[in-house]
C-alpha positions in Angstrom: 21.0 8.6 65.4 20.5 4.9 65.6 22.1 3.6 68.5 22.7 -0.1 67.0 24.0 1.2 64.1 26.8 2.8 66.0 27.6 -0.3 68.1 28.0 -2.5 65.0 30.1 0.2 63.8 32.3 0.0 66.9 32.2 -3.9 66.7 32.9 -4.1 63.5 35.7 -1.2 63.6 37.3 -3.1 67.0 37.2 -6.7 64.8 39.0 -5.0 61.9 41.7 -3.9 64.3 42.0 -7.1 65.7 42.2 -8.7 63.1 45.1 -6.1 61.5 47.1 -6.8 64.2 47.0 -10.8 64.2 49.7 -12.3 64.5 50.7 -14.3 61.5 52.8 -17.3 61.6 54.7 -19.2 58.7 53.5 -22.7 60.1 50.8 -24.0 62.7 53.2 -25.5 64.7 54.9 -22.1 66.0 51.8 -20.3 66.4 50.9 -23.3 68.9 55.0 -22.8 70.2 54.3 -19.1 70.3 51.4 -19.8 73.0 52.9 -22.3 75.2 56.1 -20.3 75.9 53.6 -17.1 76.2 55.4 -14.7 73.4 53.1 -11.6 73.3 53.3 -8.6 71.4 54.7 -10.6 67.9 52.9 -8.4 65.2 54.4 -5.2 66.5 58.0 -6.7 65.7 59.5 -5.5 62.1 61.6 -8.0 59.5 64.9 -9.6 60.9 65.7 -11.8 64.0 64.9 -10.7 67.3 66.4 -11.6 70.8 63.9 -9.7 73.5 62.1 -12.9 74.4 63.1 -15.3 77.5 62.3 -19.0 78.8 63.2 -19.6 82.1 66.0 -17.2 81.7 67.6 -18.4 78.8 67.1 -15.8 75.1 64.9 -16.9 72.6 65.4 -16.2 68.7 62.2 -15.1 67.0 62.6 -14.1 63.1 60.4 -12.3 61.5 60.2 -12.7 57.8 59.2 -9.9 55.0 55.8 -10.9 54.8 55.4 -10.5 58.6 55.3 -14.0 59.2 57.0 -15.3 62.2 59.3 -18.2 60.4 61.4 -18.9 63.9 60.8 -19.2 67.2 63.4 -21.0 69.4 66.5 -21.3 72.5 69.3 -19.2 71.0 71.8 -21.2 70.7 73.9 -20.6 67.2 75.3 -16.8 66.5 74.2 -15.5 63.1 78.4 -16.0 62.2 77.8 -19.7 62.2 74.5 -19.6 60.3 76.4 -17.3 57.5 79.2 -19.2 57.0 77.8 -23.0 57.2 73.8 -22.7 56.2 72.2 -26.0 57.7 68.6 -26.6 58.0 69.0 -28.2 61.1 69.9 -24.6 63.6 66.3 -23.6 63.6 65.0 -27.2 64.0 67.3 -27.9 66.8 66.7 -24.4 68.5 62.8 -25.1 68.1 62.6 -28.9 68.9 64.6 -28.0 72.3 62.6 -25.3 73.8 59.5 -27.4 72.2 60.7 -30.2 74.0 60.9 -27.8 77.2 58.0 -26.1 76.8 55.2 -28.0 75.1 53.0 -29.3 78.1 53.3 -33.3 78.9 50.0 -34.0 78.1 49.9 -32.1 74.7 49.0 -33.7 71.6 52.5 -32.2 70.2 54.5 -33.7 72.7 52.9 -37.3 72.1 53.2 -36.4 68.6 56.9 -36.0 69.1 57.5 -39.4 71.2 57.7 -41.3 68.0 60.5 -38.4 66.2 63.7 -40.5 65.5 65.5 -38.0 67.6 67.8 -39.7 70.3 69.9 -38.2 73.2 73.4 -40.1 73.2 74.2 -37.8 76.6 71.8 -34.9 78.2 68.8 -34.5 77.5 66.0 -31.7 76.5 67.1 -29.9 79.5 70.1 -29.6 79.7 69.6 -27.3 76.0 68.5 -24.8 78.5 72.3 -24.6 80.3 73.7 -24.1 76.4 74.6 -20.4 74.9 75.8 -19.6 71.7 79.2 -19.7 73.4 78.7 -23.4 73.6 81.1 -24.8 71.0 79.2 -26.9 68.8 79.9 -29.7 66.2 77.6 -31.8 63.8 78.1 -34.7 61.3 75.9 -36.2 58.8 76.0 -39.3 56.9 75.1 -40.4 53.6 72.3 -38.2 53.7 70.5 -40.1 55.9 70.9 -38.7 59.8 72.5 -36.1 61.4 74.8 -36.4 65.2 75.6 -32.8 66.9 77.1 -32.4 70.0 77.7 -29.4 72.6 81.0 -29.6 74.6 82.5 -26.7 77.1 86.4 -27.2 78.0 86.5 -30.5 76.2 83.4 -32.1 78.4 80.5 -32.5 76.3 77.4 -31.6 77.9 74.5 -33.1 75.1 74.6 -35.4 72.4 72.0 -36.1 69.8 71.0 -38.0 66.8 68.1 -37.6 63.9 67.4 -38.1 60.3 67.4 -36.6 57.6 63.8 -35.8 57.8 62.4 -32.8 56.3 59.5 -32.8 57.4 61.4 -33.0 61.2 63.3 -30.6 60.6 61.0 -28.0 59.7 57.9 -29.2 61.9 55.9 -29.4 58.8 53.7 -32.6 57.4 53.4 -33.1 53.6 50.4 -30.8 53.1 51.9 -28.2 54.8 55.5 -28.3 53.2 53.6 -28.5 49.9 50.9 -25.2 50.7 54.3 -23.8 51.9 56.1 -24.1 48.6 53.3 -22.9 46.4 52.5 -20.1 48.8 56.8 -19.1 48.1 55.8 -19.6 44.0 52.9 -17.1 44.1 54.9 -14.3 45.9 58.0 -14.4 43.6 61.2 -14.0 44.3 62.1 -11.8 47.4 62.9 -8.0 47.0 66.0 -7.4 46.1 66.9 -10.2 44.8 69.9 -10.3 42.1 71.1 -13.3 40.7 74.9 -14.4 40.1 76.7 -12.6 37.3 78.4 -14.4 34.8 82.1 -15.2 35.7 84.4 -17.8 33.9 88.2 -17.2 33.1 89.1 -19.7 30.5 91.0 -19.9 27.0 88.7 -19.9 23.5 85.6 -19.2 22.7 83.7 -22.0 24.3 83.7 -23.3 28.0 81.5 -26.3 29.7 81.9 -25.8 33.5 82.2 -29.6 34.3 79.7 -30.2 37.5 78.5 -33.4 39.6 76.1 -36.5 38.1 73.0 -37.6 40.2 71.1 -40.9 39.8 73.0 -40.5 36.4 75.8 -39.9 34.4 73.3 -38.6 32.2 72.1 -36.3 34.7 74.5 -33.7 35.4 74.5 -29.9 36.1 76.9 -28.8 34.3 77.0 -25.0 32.9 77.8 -24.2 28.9 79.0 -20.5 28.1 80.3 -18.9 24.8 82.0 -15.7 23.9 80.6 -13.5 21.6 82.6 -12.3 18.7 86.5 -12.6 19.2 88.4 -13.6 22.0 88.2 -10.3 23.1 84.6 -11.0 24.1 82.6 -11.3 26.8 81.7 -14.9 28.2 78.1 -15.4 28.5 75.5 -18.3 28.7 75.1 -20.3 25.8 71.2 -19.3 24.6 71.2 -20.3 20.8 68.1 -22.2 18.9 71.1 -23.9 16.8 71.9 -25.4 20.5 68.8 -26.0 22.1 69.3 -29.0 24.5 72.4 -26.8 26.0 70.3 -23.5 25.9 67.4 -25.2 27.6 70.0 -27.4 30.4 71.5 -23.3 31.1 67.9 -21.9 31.9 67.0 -24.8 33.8 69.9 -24.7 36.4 72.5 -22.0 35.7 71.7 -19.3 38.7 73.1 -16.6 36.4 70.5 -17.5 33.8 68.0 -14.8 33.2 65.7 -15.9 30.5 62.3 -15.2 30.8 60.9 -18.6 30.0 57.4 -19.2 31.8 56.1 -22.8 33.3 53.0 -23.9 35.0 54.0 -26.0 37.5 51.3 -28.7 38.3 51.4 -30.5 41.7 49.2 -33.8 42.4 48.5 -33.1 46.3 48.0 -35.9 49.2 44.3 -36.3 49.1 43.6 -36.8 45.3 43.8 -32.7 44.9 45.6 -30.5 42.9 47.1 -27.1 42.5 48.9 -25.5 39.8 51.1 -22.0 39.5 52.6 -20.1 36.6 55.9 -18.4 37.0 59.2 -17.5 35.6 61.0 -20.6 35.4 63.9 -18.4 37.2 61.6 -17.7 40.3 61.0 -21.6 40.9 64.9 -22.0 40.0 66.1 -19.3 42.5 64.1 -20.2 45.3 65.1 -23.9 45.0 68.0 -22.7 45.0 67.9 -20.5 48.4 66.3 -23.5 49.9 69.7 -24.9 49.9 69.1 -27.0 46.8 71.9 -27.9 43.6 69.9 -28.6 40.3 70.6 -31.4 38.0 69.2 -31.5 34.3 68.7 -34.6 32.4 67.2 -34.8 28.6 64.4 -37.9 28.7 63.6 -37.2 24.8 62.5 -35.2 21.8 59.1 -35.4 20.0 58.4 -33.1 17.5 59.4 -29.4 18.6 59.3 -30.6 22.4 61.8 -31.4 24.9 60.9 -33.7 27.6 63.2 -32.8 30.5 63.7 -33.5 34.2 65.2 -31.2 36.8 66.3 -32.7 39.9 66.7 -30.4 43.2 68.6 -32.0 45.5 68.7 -30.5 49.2 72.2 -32.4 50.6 71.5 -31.4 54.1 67.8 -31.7 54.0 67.8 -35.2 52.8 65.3 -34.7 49.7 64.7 -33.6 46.8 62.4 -31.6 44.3 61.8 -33.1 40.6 59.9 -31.3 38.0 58.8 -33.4 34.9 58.9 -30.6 32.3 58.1 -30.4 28.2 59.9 -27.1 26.9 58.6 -26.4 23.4 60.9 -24.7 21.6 58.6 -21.4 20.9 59.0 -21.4 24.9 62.5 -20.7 25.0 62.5 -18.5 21.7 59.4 -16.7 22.4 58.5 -16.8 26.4 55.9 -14.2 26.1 53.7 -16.3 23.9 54.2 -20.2 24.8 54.7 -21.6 28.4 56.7 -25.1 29.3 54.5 -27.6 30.9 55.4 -29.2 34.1 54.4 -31.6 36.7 56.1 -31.6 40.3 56.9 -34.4 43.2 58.4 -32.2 46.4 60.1 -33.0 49.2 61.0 -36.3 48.0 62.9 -38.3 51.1 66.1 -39.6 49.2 66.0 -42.2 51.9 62.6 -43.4 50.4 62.6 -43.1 46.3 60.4 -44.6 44.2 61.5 -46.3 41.2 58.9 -44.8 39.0 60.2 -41.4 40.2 63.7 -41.9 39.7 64.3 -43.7 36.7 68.7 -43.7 35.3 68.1 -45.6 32.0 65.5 -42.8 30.6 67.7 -39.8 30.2 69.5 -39.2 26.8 73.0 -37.4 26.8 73.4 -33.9 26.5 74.7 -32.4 23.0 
């Protein structure tokens, strides 16, 4: 028996285990987190949030997502009630940034990195997030999308102060290229298992009902939903999906979350660097996820040519201060006939709000809705 052989075999049998057992994070900057604090034994934990780590005595949260992707690491300091019940982006950024802030070594690259974050301390400081429990009560404000203030106070003496903005890529520790591989990677994998979108539910008189929404950049660019009832009063509501309506059938499929059509899209993105990528989905897969991302959709008509609607969808994150547009053309034979013609799309992401272009956002080229 060759005795090399059998020690590449063992090699190469030792590297696969290794490499089965890797650790995989969701961005680079938690995998570096993940080192400094000294978290060991990560790929052995299963989906869901996890509390079995500790810094300098205080808990940590680590979550684990379904792809076994550590998405979280940070000082616990929000109960999963809060989270539920008021969804912010900003719990996981301020429960990383703090232990970050603790842990990251002085002469880091990330620390220096992080002296120029618009994030201020009004009273406390990095520390004292390390005397804070999720018994701390805790209040935040934001304004005009642009900044957030939080405080933690214990019997009426508040204990830390801070301010930021309204920076997405702060808040999630992610750069452009990162939010944007992010995004795509999200695309490719579909829609999480499980996953059941709203059911229809409108109480109203006759046999036609626009729920009235909000306007952004636009009166002409507005999210509202259009249902009908089919047959007699006696019907059942449902989304309005009729080629004698198209601009209203198309406005439901691009932002109603009950809408389950099966129209397709490739979704082209023009990347920082001169590159490109591009993805075809169901449109409700990009819809949905936009949606979980803590995003409200706004349609506006641009024009008709020929069989073609040119449409834009705005996703605007409220909390996350940016937004999403996707420039797309809907042929008709897309929306009556998804299995054989695709709408065409082109994508800007994570848009700052506090930043927009006039050529991106542009109120005198959207048509009414009829």
């Amino acid at each position: 028996m060759n005795v090399k052989r059998i020690i590449s075999a063992l090699l190469l049998a030792l590297a696969l285990v290794a490499s089965a057992q890797a650790t995989d994070f969701a961005t680079k900057g938690l995998e570096r987190l993940a080192s400094c604090v000294g978290l060991n034994g990560l790929e052995s934990l299963p989906q869901g949030t996890h509390y079995i780590y500790m810094y300098k005595g205080r808990k940590l949260a680590v979550r684990v997502n379904e792809w076994k992707e550590v998405e979280h690491i940070g000082l616990l300091l929000f109960p999963e009630e809060l989270r539920r019940q008021h969804p912010l982006p900003i719990y996981d950024f301020l429960e990383r940034y703090l232990l970050a802030s603790n842990a990251l070594p002085d002469d880091s690259d990330e620390r220096f990195m992080m002296a120029w974050d618009k994030v201020h301390f009004a009273h406390g400081n990095a520390q004292t997030a390390l005397k804070l429990d999720t018994m701390t009560s805790f209040s935040e404000n934001h304004v005009g999308l642009r900044a957030y203030k939080v405080s933690w106070t214990d019997g009426g003496r508040k204990l830390l102060e801070m301010s930021f903005q309204m920076d997405y890529q702060l808040l999630t520790g992610c750069n452009a290229l990162e939010l944007e591989s992010s995004l795509f990677k999200k695309l490719r994998r579909g829609l999480p298992k499980g996953t059941v979108l709203p059911q229809v539910n409108v109480s109203a008189d006759g046999t036609e009902y626009t729920k009235h929404g909000k306007f952004f950049i636009s009166p002409m660019v507005r999210n509202d939903i259009y249902y009908t009832k089919n047959g007699n009063n006696a019907g059942a509501w449902s989304l309005v999906s009729d080629p004698a309506r198209m601009t209203k059938t198309i406005s439901n499929i691009m932002i109603a979350a009950e809408s389950d059509h099966e129209m397709k899209v490739r979704i082209k993105l023009d990347k920082y660097g001169l590159r490109t990528d591009s993805v075809t989905v169901d449109y409700k897969v990009w819809r949905q996820l936009c949606i979980e991302e803590g995003c409200v959709p706004y349609f506006g008509l641009k024009s008709k040519q020929g069989d073609v609607y040119r449409c834009s969808v705005f996703l605007v994150n409220e909390t996350g201060g940016y937004l999403h547009l996707l420039s797309i053309d809907v042929p008709e034979d897309a929306v009556r006939m998804p299995e054989k013609k695709l709408a065409l799309a082109r994508l800007y992401c994570y848009v700052p709000l506090h930043n927009v272009s006039d050529n991106v956002l542009n109120p005198a080229e959207f048509e009414p809705v009829k």
